[in-house]
Each structure stands twice: as structure tokens, then as C-alpha cells.
SEROLO-968147 format. One record per atom (N, C-alpha, C, O): x, y, z; chain; atom name; residue in three letters. Coordinates in pm, whole numbers. Layout:
// residues N
> X,Y,Z,A,CA,ala $
...
This chain:
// residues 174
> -388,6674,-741,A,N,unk $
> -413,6633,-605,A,CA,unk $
> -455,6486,-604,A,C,unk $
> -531,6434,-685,A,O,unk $
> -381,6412,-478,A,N,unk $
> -466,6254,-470,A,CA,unk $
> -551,6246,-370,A,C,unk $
> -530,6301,-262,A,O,unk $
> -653,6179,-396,A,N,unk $
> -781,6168,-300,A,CA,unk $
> -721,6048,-249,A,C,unk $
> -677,5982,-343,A,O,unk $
> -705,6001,-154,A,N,unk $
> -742,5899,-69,A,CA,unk $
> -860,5848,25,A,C,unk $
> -861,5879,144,A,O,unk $
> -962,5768,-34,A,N,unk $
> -1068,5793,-3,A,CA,unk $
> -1097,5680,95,A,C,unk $
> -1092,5588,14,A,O,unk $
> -1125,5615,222,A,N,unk $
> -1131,5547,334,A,CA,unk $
> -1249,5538,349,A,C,unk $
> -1302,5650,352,A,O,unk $
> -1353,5411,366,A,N,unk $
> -1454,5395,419,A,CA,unk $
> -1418,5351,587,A,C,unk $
> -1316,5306,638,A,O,unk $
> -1518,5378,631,A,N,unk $
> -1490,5350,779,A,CA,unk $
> -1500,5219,836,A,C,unk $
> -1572,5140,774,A,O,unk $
> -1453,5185,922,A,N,unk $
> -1442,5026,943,A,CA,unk $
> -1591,5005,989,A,C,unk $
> -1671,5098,1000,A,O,unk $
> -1623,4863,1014,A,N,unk $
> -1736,4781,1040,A,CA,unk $
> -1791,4850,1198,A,C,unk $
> -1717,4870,1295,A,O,unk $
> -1925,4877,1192,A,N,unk $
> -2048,4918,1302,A,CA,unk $
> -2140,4806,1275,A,C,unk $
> -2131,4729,1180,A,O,unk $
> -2234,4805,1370,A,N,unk $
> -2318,4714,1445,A,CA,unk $
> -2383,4708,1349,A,C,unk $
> -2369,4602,1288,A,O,unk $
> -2473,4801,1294,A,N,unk $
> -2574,4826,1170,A,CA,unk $
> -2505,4749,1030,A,C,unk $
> -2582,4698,948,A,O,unk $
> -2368,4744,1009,A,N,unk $
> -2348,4724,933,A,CA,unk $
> -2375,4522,949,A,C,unk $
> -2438,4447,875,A,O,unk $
> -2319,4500,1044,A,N,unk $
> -2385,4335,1069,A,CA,unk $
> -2486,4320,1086,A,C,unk $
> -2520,4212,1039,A,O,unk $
> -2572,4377,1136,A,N,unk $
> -2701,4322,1116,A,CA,unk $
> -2791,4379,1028,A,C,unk $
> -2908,4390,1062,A,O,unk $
> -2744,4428,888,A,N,unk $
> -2787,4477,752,A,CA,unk $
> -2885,4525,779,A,C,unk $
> -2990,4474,740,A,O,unk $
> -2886,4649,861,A,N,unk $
> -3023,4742,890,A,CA,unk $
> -2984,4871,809,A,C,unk $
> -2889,4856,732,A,O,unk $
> -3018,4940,811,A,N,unk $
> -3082,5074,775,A,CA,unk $
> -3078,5149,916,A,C,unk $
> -3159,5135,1007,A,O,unk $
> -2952,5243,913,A,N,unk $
> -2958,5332,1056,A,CA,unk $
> -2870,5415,1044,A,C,unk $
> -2759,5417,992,A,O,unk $
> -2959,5511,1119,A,N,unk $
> -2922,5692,1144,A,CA,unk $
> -2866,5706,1301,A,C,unk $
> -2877,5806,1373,A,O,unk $
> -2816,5607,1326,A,N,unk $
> -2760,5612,1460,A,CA,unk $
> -2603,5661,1452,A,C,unk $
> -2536,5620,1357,A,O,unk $
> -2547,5741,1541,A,N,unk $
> -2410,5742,1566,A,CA,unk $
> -2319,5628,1605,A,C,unk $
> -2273,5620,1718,A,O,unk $
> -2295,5546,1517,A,N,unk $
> -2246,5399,1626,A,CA,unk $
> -2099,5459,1604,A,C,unk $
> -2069,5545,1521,A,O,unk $
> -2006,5390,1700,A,N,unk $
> -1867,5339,1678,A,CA,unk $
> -1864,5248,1623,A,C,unk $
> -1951,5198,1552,A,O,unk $
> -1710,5195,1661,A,N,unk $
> -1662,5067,1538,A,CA,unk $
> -1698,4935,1613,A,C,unk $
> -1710,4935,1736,A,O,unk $
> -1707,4868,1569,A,N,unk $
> -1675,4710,1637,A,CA,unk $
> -1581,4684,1636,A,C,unk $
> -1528,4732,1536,A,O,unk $
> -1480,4602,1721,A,N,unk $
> -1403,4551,1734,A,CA,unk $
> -1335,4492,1595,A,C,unk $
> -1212,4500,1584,A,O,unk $
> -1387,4453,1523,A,N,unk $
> -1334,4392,1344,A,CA,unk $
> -1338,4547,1305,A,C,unk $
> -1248,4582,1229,A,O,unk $
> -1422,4637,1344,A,N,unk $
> -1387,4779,1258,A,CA,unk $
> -1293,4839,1277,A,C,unk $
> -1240,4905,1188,A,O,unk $
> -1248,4834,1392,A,N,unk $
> -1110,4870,1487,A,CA,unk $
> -995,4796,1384,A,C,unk $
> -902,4847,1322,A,O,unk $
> -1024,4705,1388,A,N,unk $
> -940,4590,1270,A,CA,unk $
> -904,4660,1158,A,C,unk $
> -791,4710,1158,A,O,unk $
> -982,4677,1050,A,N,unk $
> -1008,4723,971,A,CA,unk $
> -916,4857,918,A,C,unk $
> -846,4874,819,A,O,unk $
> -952,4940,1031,A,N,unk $
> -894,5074,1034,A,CA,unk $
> -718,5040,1067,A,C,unk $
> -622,5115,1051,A,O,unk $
> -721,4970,1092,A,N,unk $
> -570,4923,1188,A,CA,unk $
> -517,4884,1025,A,C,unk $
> -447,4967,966,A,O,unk $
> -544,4787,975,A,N,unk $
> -499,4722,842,A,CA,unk $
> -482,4843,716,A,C,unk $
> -385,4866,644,A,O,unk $
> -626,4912,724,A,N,unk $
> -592,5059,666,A,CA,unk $
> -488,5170,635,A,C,unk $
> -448,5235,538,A,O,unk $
> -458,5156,800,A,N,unk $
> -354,5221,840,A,CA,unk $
> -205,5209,808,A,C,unk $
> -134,5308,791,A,O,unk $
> -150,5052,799,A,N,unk $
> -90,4945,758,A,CA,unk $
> -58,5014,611,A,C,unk $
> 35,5093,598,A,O,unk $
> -155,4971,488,A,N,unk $
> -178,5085,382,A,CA,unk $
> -118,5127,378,A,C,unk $
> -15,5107,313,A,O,unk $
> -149,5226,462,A,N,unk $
> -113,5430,392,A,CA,unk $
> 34,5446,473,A,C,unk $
> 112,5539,450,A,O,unk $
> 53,5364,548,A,N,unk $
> 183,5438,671,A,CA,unk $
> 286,5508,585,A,C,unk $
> 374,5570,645,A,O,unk $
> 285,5506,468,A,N,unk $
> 416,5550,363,A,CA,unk $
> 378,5650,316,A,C,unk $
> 466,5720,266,A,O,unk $
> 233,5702,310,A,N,unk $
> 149,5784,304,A,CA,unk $
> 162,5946,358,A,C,unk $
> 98,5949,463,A,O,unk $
> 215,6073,331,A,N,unk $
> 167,6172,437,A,CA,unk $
> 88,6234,346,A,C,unk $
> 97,6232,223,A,O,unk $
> -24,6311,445,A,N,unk $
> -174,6406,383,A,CA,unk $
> -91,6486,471,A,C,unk $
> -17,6473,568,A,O,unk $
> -166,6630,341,A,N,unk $
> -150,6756,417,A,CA,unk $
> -276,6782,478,A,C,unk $
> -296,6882,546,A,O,unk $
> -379,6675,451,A,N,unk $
> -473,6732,565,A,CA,unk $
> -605,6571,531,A,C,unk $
> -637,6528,421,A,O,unk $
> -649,6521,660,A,N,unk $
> -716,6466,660,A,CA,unk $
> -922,6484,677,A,C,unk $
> -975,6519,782,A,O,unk $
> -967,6464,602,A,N,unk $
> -1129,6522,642,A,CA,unk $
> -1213,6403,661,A,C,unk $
> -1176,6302,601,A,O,unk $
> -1325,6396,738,A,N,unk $
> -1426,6287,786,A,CA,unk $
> -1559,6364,783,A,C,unk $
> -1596,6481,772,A,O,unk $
> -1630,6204,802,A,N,unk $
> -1765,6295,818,A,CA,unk $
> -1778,6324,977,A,C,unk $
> -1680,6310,1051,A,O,unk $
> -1887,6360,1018,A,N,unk $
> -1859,6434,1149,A,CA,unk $
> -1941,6283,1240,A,C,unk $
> -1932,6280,1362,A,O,unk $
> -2016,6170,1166,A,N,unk $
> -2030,6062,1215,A,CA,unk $
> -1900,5953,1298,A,C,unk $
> -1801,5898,1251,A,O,unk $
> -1934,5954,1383,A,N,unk $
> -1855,5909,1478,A,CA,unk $
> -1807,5783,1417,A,C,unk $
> -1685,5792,1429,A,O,unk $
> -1827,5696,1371,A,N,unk $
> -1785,5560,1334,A,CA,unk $
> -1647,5637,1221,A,C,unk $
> -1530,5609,1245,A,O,unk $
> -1680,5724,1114,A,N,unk $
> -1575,5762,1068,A,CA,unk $
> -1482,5851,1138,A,C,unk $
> -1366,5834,1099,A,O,unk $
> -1502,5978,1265,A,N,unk $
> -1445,6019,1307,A,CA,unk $
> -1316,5903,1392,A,C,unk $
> -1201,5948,1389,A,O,unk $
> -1328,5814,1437,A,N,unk $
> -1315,5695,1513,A,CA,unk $
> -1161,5644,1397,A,C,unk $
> -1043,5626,1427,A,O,unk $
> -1244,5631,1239,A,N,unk $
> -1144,5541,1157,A,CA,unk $
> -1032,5630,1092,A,C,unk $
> -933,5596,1027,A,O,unk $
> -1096,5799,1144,A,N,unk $
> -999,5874,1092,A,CA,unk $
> -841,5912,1221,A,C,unk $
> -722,5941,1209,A,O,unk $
> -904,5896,1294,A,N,unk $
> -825,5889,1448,A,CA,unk $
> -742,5767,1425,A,C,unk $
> -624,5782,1457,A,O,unk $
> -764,5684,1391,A,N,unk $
> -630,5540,1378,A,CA,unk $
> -585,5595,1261,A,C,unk $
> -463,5613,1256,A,O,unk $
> -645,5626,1170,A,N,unk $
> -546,5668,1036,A,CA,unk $
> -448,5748,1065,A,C,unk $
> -332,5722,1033,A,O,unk $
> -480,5847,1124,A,N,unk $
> -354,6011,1141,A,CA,unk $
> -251,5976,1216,A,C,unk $
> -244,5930,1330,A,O,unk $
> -131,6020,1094,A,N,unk $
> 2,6009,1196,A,CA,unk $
> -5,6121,1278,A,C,unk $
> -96,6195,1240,A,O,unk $
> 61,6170,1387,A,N,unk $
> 106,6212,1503,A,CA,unk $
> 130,6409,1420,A,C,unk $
> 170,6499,1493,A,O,unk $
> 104,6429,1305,A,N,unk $
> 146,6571,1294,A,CA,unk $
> 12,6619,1183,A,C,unk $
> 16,6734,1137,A,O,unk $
> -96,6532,1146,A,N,unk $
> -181,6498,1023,A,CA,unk $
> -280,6596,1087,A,C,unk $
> -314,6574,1203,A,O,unk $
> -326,6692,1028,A,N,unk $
> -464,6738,1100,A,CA,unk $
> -629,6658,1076,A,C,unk $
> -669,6645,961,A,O,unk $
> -686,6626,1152,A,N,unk $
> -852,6621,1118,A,CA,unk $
> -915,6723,1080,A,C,unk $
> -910,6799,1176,A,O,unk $
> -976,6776,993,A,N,unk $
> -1082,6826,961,A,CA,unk $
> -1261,6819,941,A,C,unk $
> -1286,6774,829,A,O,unk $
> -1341,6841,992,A,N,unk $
> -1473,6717,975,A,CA,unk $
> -1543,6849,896,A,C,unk $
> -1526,6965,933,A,O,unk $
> -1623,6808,782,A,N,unk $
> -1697,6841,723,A,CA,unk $
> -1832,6754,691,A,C,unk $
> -1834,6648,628,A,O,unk $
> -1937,6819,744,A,N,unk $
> -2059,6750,736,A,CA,unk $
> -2128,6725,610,A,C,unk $
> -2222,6646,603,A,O,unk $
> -2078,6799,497,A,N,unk $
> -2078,6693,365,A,CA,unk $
> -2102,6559,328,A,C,unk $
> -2185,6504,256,A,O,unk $
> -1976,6511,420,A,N,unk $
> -1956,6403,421,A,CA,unk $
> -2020,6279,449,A,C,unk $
> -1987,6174,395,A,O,unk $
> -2155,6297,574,A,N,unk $
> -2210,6244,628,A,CA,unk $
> -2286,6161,549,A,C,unk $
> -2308,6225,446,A,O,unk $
> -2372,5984,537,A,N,unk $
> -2370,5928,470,A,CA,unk $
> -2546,5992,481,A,C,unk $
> -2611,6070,551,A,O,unk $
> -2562,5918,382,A,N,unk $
> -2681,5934,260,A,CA,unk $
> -2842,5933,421,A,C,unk $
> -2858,5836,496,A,O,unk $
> -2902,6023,425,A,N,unk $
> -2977,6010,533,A,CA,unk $
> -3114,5898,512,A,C,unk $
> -3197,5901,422,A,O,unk $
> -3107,5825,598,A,N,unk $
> -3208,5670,542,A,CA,unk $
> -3373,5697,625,A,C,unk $
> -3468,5623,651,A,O,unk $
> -3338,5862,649,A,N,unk $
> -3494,5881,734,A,CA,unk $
> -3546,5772,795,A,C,unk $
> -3487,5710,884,A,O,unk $
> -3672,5741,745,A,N,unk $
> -3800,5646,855,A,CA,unk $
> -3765,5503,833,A,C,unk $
> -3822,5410,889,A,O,unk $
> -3645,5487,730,A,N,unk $
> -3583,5358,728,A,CA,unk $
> -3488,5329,826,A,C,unk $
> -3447,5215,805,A,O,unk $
> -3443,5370,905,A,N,unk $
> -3386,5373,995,A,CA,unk $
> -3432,5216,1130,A,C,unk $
> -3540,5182,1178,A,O,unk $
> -3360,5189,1138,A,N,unk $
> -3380,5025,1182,A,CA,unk $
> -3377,4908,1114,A,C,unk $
> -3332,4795,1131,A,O,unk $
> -3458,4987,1005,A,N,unk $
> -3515,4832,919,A,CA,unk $
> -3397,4750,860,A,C,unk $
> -3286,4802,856,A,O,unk $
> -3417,4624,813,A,N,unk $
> -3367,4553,756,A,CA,unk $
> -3301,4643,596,A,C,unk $
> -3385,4727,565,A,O,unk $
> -3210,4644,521,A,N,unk $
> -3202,4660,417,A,CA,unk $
> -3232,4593,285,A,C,unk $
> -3217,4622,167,A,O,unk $
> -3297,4452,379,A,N,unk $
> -3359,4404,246,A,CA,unk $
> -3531,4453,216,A,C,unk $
> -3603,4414,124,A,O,unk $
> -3561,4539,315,A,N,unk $
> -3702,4613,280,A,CA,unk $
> -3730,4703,196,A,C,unk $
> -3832,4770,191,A,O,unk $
> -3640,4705,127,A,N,unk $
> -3610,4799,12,A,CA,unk $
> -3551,4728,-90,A,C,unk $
> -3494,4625,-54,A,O,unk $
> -3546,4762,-242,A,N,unk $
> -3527,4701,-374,A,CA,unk $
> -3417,4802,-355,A,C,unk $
> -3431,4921,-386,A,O,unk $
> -3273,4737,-287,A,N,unk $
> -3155,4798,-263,A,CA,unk $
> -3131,4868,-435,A,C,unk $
> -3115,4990,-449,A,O,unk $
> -3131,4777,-548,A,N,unk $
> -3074,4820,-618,A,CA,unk $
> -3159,4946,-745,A,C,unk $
> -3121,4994,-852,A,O,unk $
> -3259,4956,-681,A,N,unk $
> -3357,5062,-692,A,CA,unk $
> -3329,5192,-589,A,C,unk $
> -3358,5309,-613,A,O,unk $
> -3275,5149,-487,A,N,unk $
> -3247,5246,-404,A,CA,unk $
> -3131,5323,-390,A,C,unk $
> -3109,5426,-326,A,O,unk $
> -3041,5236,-480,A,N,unk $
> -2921,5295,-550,A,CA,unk $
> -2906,5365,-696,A,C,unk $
> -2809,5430,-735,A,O,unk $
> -3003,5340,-755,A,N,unk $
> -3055,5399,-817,A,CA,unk $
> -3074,5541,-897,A,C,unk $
> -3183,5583,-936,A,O,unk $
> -2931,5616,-917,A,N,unk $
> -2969,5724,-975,A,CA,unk $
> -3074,5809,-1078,A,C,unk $
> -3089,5931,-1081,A,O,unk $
> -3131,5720,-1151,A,N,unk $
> -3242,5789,-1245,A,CA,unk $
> -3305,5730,-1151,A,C,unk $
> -3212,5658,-1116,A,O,unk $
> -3414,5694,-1061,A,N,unk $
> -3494,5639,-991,A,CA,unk $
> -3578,5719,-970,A,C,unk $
> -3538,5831,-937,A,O,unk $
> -3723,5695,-981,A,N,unk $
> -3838,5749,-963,A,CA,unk $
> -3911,5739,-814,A,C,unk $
> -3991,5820,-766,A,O,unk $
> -3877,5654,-774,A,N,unk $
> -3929,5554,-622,A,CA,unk $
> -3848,5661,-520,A,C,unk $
> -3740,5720,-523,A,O,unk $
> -3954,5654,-435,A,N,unk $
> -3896,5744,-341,A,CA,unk $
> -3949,5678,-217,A,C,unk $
> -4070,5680,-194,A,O,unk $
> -3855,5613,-126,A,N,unk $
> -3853,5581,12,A,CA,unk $
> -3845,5642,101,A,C,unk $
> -3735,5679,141,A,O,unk $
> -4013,5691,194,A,N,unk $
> -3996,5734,290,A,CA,unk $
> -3971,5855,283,A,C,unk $
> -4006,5921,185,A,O,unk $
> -3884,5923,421,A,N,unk $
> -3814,6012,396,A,CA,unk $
> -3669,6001,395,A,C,unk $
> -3587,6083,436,A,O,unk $
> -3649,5878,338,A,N,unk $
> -3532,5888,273,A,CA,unk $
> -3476,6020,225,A,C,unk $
> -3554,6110,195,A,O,unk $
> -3344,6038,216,A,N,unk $
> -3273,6161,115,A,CA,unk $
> -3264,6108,2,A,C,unk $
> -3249,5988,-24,A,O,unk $
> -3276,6236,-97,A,N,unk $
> -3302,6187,-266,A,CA,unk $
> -3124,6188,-276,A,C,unk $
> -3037,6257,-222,A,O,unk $
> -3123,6066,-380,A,N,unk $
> -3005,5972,-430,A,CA,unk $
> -2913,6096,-510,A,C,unk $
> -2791,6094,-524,A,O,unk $
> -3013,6210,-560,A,N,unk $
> -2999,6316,-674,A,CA,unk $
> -2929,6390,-572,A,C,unk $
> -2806,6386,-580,A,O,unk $
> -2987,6468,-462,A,N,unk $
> -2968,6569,-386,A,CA,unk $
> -2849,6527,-289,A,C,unk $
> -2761,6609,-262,A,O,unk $
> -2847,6394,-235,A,N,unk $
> -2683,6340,-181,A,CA,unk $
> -2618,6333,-245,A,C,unk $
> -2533,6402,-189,A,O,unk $
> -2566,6298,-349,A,N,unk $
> -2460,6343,-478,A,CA,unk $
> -2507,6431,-470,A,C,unk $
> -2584,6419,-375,A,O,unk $
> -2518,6553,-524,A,N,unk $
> -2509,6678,-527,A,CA,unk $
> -2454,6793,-420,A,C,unk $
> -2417,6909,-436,A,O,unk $
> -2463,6725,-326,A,N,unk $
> -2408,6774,-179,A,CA,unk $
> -2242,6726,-195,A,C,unk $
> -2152,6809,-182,A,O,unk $
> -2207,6538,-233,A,N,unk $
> -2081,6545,-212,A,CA,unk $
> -1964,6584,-312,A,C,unk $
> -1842,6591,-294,A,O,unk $
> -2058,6611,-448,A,N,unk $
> -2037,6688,-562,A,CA,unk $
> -1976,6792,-551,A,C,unk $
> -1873,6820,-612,A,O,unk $
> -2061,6893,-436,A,N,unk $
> -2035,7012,-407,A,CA,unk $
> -1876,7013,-312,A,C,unk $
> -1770,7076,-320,A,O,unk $
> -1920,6925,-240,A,N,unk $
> -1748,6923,-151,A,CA,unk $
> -1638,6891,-185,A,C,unk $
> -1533,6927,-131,A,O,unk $
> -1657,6777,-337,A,N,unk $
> -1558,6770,-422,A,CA,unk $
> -1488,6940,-521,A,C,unk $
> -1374,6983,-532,A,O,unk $
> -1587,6978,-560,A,N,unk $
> -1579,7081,-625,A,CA,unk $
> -1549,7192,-582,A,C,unk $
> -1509,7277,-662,A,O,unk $
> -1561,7228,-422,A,N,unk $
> -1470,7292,-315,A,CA,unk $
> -1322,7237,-317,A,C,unk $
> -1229,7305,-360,A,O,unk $
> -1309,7127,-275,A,N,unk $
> -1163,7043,-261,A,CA,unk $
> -1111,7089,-372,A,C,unk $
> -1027,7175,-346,A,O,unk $
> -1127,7067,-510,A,N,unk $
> -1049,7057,-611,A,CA,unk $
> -1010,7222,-649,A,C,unk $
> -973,7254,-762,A,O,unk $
> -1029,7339,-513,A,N,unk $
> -1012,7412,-583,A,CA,unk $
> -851,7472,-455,A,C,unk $
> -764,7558,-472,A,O,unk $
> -868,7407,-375,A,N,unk $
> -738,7370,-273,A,CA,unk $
> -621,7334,-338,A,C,unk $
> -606,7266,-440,A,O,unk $
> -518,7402,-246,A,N,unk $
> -373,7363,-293,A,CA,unk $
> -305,7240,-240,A,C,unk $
> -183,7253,-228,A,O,unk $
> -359,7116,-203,A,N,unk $
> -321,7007,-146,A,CA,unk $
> -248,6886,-246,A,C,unk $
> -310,6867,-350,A,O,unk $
> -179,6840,-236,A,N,unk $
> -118,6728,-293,A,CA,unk $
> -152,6583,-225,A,C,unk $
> -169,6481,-291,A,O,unk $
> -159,6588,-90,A,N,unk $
> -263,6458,-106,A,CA,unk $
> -349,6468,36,A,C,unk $
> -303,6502,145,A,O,unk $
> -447,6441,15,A,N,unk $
> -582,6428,88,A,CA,unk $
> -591,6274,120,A,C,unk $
> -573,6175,49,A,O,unk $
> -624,6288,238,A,N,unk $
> -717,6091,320,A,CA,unk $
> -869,6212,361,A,C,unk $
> -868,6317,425,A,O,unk $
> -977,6142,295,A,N,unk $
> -1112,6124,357,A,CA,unk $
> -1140,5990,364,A,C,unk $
> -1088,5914,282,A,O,unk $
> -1229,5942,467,A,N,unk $
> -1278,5919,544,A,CA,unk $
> -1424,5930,571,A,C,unk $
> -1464,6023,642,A,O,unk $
> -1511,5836,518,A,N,unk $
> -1662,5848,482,A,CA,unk $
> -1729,5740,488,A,C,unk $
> -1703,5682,594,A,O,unk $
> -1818,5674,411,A,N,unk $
> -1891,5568,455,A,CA,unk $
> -1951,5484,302,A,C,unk $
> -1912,5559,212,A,O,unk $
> -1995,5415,264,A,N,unk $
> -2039,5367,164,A,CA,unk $
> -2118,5469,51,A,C,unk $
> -2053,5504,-47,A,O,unk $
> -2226,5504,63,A,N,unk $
> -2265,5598,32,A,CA,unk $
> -2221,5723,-64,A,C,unk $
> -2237,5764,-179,A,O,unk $
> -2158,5753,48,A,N,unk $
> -2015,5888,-34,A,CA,unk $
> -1930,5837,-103,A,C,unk $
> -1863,5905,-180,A,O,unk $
> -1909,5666,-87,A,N,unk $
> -1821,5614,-163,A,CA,unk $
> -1887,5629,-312,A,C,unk $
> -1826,5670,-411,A,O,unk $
> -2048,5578,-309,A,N,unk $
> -2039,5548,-460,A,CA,unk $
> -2097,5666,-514,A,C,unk $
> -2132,5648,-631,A,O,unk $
> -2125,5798,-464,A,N,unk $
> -2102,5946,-507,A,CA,unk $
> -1972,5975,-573,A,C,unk $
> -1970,6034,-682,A,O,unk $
> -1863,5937,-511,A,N,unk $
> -1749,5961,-516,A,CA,unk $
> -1679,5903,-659,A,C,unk $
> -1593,5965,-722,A,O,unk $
> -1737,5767,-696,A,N,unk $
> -1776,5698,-774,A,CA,unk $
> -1825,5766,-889,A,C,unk $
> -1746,5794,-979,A,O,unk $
> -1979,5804,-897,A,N,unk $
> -2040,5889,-957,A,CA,unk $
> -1943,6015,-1028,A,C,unk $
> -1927,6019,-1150,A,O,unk $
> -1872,6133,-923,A,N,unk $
> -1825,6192,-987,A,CA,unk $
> -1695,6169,-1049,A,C,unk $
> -1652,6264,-1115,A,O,unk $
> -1618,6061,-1042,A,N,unk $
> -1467,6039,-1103,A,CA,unk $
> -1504,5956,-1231,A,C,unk $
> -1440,5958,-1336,A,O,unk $
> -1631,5875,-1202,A,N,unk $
> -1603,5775,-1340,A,CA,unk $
> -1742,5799,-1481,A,C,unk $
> -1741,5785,-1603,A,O,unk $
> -1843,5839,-1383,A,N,unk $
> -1960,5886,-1446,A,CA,unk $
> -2075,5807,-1384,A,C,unk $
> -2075,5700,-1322,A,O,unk $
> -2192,5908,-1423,A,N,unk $
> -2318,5850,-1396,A,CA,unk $
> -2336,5681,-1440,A,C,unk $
> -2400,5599,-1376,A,O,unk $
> -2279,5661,-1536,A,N,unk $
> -2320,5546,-1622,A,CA,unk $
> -2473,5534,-1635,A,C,unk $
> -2549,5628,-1659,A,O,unk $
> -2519,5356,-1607,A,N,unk $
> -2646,5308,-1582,A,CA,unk $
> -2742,5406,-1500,A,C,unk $
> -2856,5444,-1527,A,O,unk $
> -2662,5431,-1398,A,N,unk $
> -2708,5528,-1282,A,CA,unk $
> -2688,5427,-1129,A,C,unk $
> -2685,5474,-1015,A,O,unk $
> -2677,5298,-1160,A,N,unk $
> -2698,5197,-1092,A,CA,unk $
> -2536,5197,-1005,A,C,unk $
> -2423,5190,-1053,A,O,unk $
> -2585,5208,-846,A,N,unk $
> -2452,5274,-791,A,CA,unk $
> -2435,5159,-698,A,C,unk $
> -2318,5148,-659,A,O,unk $
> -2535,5054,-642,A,N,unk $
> -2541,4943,-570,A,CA,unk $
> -2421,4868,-592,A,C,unk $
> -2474,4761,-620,A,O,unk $
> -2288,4844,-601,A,N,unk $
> -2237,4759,-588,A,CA,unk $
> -2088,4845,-669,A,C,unk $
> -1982,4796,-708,A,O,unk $
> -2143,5001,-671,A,N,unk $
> -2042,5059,-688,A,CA,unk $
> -1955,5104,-534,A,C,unk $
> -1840,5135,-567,A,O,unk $
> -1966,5111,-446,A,N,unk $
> -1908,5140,-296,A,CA,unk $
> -1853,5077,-242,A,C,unk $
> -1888,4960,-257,A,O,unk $
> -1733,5100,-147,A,N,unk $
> -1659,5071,-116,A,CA,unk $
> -1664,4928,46,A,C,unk $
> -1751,4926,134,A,O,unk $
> -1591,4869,38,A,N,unk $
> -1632,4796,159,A,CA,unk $
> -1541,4821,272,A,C,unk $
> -1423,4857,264,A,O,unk $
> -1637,4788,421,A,N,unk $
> -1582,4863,521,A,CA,unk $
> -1387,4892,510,A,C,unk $
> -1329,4820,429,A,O,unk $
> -1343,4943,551,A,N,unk $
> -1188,4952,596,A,CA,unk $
> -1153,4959,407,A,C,unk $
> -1032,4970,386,A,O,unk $
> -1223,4954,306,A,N,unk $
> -1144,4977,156,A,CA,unk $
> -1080,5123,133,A,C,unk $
> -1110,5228,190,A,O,unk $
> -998,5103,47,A,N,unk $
> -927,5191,13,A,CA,unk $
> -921,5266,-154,A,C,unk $
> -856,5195,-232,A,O,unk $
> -961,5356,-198,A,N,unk $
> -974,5392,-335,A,CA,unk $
> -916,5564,-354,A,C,unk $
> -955,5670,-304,A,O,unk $
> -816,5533,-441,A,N,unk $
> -731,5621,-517,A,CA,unk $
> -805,5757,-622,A,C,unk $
> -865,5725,-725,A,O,unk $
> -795,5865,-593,A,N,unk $
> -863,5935,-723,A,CA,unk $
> -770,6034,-713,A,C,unk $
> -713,6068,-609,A,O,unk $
> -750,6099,-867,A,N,unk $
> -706,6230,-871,A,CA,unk $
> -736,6318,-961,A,C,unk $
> -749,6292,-1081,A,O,unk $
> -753,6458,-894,A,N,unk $
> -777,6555,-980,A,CA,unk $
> -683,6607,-1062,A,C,unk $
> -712,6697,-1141,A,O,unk $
């Protein structure tokens, strides 16, 4: 099976490098984004497309799908929950501590780095047991470098600069 894995185009939060649990849509460059995406894959058919149930990706999965492609949303998918960080700046945090897989530091009520991989672990490990030949998800940074995590390995543990950027595109197969 091929994963086609889609981060979602550019949201508000994402320009002004906050930390947020908000439902945004796209911005106008995210709209972009998804459009250029789209561009991509057009040579592309999925027997089935999945998102997270966050609107900014529901949004980038809607420009992706040709005209016969189903959506599917699985809340798996949903990005890494940033609890009481929510607003803040992302430089209020030792980002690359916070990416952090062996990490001891625990922000807030942040979701543990351990227990979100393990969730998209789990939805991988569902998927791979499907009869599909090729898959588009549709997710957010986060799930990207989970996604990361399970195709290439834990490594360092250090996942900060392993994820994908808005509207990117990354290949995996089981």
C-alpha cells in the first residue's frame, strides 16, 4: 500500500507561531497550498482518502479529492493536543524539548509526545491491515513527524524538524 501523506495548508496560528487548539480554516496562501498539492497528485487516484476531523485539514482534503474519491475522517488523526498552551507563542517552550521523544519535561497539559504517537501508531497499524493500494491522508505537522517516527525510527527521539511543511507532500509504503 502507498501512503500519501498531506499536511494541511497554512492557518492563522500557523503565522503567528502560536500554540492553538482552535478549529481554524485555511488562509488564503493555505488555499494556495492545497491547490499546488493538488497539482501533485492529479495523476494520482486513492481508493480512499482520510483527514483529521480538524477543519483546516478537512478544508485541504476537500481541494485534494477528485470528483469520485471518498473522505473519510478519523479522529486519530487530530494534531498533538497543546492543552493550556494554547495561544501562546511557540517560542515559550524549548520547541526542541517539546519534540522530544525520550523527554522528561512535561508542559502543562500538554498531550504526552509518547501517548500521541501511540495513538497515530495505532491508526497506522489499523490501515496496514486494509486492502488499499493507495491512500491520501491529510493531517497536520505533528502526525507528520509520528508518521516519521513509525516509517523511519525513533532515532535521537528528536522529532522537531522531522515534519512536514504546510501543503508538503511525503510518500510511505507498507
Amino acid at each position: 500500500m502507498m501512503i500519501y501523506l498531506v499536511r494541511h495548508g497554512q492557518v492563522l496560528h500557523n503565522v503567528l507561531k502560536k500554540y492553538s487548539t482552535l478549529n481554524e480554516d485555511l488562509t488564503e496562501e493555505g488555499k494556495k497550498q492545497a491547490q499546488k498539492s493538488k497539482e501533485k497528485l492529479k495523476n494520482i487516484s486513492f481508493d480512499l482518502i482520510i483527514t483529521s476531523p480538524l477543519l483546516r485539514a478537512r478544508h485541504t482534503a476537500q481541494i485534494l479529492a477528485k470528483e469520485n474519491e471518498k473522505i473519510v475522517i478519523d479522529y486519530r488523526l487530530k494534531e498533538r493536543n497543546c492543552g493550556d498552551l494554547n495561544g501562546k507563542p511557540i517560542n515559550s517552550t524549548d520547541r526542541e524539548e517539546y519534540w522530544n521523544y525520550n523527554t522528561k519535561i512535561s508542559y502543562g497539559t500538554s498531550e504526552n509526545i509518547q501517548e500521541f504517537f501511540e495513538r497515530i501508531y495505532q491508526f497506522l497499524n489499523d490501515l496496514k491491515t486494509k486492502d488499499y493500494k493507495q491512500v491520501l491522508i491529510v493531517a497536520h505537522s505533528g502526525v507528520s513527524k509520528a508518521f516519521n517516527g513509525y516509517f523511519e525510527g525513533i532515532q535521537d527521539g528528536k522529532f522537531l524538524n522531522r515534519g512536514l511543511q504546510n501543503g508538503e507532500i511525503k510518500i510511505y509504503e507498507f
